[in-house]
Chimera marker file (.cmm) of the C-alpha trace (Angstrom):
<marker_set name="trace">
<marker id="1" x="1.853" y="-11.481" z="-5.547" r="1" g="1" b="0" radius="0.5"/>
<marker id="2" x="-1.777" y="-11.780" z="-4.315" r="1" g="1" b="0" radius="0.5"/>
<marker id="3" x="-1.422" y="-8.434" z="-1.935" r="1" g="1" b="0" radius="0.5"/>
<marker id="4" x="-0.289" y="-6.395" z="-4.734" r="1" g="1" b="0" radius="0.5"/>
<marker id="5" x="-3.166" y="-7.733" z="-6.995" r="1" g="1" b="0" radius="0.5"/>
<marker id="6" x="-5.190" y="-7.035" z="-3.862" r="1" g="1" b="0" radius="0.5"/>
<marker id="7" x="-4.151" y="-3.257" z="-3.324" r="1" g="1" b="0" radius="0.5"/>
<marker id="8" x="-4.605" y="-2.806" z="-7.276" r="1" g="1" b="0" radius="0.5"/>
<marker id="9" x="-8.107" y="-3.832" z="-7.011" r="1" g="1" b="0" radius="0.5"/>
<marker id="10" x="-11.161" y="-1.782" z="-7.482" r="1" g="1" b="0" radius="0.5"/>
<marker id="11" x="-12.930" y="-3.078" z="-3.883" r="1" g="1" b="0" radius="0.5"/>
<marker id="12" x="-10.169" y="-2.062" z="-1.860" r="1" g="1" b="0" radius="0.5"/>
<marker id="13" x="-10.458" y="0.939" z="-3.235" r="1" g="1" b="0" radius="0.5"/>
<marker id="14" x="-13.631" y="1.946" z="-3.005" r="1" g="1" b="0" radius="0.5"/>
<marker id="15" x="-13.884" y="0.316" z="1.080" r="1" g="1" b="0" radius="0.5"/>
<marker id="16" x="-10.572" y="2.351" z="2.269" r="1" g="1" b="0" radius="0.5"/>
<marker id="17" x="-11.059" y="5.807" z="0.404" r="1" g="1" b="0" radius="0.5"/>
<marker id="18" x="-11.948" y="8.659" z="2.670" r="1" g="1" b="0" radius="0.5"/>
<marker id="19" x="-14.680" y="9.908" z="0.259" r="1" g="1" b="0" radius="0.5"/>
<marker id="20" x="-16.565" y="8.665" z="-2.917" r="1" g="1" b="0" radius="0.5"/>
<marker id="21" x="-15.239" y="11.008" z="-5.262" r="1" g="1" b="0" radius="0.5"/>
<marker id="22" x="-11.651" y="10.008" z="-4.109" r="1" g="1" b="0" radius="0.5"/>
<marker id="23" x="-9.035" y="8.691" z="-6.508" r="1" g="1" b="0" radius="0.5"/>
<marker id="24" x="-12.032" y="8.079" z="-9.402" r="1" g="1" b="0" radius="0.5"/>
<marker id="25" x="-10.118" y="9.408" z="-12.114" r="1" g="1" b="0" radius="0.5"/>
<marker id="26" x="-6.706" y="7.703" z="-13.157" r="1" g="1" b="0" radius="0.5"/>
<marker id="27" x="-3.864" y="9.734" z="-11.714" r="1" g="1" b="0" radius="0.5"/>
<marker id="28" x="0.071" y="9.991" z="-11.456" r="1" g="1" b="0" radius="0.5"/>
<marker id="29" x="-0.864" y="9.344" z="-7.363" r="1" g="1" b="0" radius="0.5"/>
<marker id="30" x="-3.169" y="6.576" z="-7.744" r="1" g="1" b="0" radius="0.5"/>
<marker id="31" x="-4.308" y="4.592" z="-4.748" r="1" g="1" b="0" radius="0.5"/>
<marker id="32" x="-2.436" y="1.734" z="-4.718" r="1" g="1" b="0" radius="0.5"/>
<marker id="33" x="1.198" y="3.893" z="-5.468" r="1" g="1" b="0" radius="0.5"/>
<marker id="34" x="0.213" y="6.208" z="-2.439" r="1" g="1" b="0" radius="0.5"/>
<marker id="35" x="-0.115" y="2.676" z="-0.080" r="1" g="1" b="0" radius="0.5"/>
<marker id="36" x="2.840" y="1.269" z="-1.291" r="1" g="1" b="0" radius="0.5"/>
<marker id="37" x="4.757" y="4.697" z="-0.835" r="1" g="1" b="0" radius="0.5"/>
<marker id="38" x="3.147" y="5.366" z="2.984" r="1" g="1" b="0" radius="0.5"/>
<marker id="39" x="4.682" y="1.560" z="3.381" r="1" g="1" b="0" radius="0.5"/>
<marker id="40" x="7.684" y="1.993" z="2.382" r="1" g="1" b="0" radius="0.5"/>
<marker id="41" x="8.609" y="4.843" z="4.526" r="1" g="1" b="0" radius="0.5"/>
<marker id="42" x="10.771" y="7.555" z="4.306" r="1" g="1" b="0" radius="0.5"/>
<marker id="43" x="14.336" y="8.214" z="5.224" r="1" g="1" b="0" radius="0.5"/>
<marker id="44" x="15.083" y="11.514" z="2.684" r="1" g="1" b="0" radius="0.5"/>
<marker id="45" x="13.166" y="14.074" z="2.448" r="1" g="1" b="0" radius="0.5"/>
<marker id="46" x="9.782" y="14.088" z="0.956" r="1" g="1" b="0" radius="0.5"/>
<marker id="47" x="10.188" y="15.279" z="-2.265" r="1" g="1" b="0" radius="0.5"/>
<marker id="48" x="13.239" y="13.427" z="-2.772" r="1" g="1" b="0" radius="0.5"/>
<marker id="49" x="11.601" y="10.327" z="-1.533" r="1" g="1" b="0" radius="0.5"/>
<marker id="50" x="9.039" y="11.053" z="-4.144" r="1" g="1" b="0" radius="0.5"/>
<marker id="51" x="12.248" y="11.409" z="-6.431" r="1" g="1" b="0" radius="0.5"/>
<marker id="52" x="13.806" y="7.966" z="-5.947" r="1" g="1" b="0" radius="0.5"/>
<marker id="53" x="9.923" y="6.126" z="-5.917" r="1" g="1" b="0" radius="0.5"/>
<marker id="54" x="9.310" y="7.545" z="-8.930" r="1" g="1" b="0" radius="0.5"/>
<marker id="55" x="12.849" y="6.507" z="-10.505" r="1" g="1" b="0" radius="0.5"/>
<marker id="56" x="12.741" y="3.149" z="-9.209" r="1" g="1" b="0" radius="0.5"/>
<marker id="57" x="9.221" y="2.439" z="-10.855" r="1" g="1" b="0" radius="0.5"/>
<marker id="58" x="10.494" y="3.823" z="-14.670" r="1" g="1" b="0" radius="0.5"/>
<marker id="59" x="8.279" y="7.443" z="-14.278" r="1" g="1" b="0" radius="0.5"/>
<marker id="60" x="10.977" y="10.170" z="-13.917" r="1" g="1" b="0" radius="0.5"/>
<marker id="61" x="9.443" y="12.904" z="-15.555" r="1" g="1" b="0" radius="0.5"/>
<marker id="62" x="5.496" y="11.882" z="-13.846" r="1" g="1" b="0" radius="0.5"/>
<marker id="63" x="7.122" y="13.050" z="-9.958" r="1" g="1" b="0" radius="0.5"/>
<marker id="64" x="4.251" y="14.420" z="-8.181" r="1" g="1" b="0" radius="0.5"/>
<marker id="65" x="4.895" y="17.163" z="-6.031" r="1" g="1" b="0" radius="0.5"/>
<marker id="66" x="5.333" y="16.845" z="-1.865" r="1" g="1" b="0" radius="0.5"/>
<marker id="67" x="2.222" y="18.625" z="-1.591" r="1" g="1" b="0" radius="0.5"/>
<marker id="68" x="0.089" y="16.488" z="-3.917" r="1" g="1" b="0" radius="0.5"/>
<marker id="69" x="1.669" y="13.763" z="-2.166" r="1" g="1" b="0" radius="0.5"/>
<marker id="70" x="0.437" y="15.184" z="1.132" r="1" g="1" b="0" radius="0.5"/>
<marker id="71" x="-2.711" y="15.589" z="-0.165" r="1" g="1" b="0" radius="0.5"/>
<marker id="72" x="-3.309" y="11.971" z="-2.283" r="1" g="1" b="0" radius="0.5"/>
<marker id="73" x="-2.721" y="10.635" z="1.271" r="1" g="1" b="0" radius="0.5"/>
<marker id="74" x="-5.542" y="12.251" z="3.063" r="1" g="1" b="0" radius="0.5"/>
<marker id="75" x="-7.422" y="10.271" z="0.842" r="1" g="1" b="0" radius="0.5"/>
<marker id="76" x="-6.891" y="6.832" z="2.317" r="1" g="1" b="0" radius="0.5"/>
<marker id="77" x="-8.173" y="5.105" z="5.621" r="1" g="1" b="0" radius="0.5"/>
<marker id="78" x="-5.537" y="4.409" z="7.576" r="1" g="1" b="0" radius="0.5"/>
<marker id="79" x="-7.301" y="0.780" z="8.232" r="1" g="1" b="0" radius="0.5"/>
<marker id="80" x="-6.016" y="-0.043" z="4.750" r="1" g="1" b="0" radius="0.5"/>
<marker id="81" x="-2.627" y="-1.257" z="7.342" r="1" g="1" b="0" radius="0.5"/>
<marker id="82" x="-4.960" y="-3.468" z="9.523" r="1" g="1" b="0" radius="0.5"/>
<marker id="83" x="-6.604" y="-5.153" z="6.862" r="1" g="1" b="0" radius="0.5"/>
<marker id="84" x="-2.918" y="-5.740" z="4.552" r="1" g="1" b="0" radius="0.5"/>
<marker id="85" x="-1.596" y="-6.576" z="8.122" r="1" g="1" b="0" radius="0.5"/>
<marker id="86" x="-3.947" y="-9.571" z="8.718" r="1" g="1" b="0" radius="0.5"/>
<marker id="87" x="-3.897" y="-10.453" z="5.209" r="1" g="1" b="0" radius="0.5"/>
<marker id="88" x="-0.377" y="-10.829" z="5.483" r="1" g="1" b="0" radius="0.5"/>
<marker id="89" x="-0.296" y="-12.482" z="9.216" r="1" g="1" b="0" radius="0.5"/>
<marker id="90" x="-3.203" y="-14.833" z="6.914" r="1" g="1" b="0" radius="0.5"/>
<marker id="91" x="-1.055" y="-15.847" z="3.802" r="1" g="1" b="0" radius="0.5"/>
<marker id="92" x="2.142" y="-16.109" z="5.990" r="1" g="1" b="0" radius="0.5"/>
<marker id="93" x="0.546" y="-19.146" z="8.530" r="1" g="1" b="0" radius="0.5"/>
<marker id="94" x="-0.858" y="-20.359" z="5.585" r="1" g="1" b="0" radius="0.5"/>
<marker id="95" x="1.932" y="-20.864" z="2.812" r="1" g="1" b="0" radius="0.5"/>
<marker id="96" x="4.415" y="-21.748" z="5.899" r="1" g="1" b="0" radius="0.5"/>
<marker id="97" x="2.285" y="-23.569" z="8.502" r="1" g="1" b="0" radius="0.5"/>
<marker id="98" x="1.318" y="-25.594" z="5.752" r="1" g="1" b="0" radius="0.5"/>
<marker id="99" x="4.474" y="-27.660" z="5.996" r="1" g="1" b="0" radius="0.5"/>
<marker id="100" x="4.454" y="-27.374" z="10.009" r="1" g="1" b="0" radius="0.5"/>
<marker id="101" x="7.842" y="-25.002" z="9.277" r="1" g="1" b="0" radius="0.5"/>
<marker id="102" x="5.807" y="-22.473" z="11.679" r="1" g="1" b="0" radius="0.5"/>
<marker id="103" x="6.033" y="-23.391" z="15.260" r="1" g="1" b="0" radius="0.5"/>
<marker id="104" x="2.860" y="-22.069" z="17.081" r="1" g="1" b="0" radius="0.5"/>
<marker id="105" x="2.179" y="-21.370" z="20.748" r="1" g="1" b="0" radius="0.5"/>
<marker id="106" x="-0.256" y="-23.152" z="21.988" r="1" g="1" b="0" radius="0.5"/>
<marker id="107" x="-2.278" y="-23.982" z="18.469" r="1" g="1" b="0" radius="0.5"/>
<marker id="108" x="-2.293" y="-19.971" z="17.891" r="1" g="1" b="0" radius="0.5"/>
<marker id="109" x="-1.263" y="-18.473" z="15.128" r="1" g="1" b="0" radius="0.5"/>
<link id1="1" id2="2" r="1" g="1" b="0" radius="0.2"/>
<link id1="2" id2="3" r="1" g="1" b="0" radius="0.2"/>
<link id1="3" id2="4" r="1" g="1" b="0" radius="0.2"/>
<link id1="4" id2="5" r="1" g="1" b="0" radius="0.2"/>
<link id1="5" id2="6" r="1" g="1" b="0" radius="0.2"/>
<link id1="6" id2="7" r="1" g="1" b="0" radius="0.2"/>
<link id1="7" id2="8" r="1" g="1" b="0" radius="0.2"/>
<link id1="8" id2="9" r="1" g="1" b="0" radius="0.2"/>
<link id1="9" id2="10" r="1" g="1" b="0" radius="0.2"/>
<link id1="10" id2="11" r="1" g="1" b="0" radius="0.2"/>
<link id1="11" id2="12" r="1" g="1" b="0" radius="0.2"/>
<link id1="12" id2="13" r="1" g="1" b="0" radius="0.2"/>
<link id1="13" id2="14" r="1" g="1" b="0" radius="0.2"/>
<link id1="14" id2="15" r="1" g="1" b="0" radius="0.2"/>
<link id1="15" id2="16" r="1" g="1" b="0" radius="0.2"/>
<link id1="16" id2="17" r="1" g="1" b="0" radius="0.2"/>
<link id1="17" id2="18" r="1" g="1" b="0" radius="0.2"/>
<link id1="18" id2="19" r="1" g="1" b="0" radius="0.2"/>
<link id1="19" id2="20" r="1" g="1" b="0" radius="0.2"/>
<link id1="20" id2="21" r="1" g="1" b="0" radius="0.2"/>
<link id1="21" id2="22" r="1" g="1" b="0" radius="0.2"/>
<link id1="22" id2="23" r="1" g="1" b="0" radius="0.2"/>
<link id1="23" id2="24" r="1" g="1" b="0" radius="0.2"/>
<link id1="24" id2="25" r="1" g="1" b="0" radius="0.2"/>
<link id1="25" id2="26" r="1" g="1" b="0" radius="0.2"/>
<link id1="26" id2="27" r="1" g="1" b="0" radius="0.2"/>
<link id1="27" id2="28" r="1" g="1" b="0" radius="0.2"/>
<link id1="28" id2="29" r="1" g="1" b="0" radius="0.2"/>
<link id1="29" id2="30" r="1" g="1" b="0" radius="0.2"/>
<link id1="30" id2="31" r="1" g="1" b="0" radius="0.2"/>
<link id1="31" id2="32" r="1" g="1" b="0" radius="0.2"/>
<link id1="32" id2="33" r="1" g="1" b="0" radius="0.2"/>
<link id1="33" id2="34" r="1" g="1" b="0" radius="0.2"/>
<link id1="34" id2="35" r="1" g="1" b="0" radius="0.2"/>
<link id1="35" id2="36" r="1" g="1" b="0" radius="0.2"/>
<link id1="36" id2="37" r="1" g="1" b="0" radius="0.2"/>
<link id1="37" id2="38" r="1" g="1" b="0" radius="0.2"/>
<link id1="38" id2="39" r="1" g="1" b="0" radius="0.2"/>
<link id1="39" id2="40" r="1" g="1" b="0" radius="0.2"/>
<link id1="40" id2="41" r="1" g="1" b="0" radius="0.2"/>
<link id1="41" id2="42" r="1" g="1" b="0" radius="0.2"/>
<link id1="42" id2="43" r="1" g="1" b="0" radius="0.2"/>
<link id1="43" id2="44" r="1" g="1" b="0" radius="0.2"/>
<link id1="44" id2="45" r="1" g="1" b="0" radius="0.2"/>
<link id1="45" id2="46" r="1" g="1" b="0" radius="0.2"/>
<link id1="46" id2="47" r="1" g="1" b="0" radius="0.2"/>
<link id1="47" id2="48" r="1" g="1" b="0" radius="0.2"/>
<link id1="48" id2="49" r="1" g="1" b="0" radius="0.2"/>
<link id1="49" id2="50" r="1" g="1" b="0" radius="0.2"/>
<link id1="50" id2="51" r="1" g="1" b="0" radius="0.2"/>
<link id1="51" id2="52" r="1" g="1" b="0" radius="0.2"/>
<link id1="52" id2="53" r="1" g="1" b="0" radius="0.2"/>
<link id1="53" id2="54" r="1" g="1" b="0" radius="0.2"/>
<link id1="54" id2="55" r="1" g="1" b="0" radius="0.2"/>
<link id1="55" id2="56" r="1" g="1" b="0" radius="0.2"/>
<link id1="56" id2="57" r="1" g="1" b="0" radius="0.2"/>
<link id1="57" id2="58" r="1" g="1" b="0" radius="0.2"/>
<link id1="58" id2="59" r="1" g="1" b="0" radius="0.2"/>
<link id1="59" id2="60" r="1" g="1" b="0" radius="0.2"/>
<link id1="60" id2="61" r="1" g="1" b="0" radius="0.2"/>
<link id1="61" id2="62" r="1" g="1" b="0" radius="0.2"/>
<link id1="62" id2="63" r="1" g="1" b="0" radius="0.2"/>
<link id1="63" id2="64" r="1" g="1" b="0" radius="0.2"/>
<link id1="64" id2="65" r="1" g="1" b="0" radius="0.2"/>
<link id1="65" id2="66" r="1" g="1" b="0" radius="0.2"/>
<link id1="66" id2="67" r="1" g="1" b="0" radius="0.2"/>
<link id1="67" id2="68" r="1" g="1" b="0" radius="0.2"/>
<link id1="68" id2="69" r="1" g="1" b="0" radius="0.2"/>
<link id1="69" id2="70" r="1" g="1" b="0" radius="0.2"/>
<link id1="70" id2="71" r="1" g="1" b="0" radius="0.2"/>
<link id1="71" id2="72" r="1" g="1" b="0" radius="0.2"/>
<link id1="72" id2="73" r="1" g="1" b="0" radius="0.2"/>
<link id1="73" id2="74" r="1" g="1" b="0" radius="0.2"/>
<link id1="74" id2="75" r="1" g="1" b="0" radius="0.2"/>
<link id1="75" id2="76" r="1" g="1" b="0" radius="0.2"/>
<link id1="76" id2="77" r="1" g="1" b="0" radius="0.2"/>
<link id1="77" id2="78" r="1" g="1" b="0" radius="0.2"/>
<link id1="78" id2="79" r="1" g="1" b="0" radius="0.2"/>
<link id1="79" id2="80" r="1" g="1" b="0" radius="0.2"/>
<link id1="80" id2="81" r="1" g="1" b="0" radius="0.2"/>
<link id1="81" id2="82" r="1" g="1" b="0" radius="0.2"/>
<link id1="82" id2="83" r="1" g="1" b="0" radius="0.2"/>
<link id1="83" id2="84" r="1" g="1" b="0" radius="0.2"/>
<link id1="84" id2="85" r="1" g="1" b="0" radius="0.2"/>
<link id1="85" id2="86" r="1" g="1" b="0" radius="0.2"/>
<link id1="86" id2="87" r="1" g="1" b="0" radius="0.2"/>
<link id1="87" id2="88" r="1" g="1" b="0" radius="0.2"/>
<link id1="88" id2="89" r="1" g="1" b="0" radius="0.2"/>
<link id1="89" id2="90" r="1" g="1" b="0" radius="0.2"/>
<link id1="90" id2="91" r="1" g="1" b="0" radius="0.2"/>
<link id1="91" id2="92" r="1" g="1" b="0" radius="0.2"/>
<link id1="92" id2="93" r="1" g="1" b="0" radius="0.2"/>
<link id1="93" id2="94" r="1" g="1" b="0" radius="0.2"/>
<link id1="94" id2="95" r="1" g="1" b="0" radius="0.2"/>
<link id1="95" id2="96" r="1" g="1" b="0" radius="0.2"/>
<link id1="96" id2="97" r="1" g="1" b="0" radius="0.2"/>
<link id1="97" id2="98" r="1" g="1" b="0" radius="0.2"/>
<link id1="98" id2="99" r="1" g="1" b="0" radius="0.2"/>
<link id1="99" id2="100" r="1" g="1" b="0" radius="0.2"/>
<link id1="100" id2="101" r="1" g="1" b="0" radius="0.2"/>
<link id1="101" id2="102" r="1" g="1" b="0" radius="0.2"/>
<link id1="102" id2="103" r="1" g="1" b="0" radius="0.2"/>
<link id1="103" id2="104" r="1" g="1" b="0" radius="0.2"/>
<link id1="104" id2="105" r="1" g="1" b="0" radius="0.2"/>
<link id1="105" id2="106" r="1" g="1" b="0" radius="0.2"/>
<link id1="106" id2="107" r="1" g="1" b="0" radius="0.2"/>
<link id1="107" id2="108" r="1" g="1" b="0" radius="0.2"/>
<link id1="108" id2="109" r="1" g="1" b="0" radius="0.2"/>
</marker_set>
């Protein structure tokens, strides 16, 4: 749970926003909804990928629309992915290489 306390926090905000008056004020499309929905891709269409998100986390009647979707996502620096990326490579090699369950190649990880 450490990434998704990570995303939720107010640093990572403020060091992968486009611009400083971006996502300030507490919205349906708040920064760390519009990661998690860019991550978890989309098979439907947008709006009803917006749909299901939206059902799946309780908030039927909050569905943004595609557009301010669109828009809320414009808003974040795409190296957001890097930085969860490493993070993730990080805690992986750490909770698992721990035990020597990870095999490395040559020492790398």
């Amino acid at each position: 749970m450490r990434l998704k306390t990570e995303i939720n926090s107010d640093e990572i905000c403020e060091q992968y926003k486009e611009s400083e008056p971006d996502f300030t004020r507490k919205r349906v499309l708040g920064f760390a909804r519009v990661v998690v929905m860019i991550l978890s891709g989309k098979k439907l269409s947008l709006q009803n990928s917006l749909n299901k998100f939206f059902s799946v986390i309780g908030e039927v009647f909050k569905v943004p629309t595609d557009s301010a979707y669109c828009q809320a996502k414009q808003k974040v620096k795409p190296e957001i992915f890097v930085h969860l990326s490493g993070q993730l490579n990080a805690d992986f090699y750490r909770l698992y290489g721990a035990d020597e369950e990870v095999k490395l190649w040559r020492g790398l990880g």
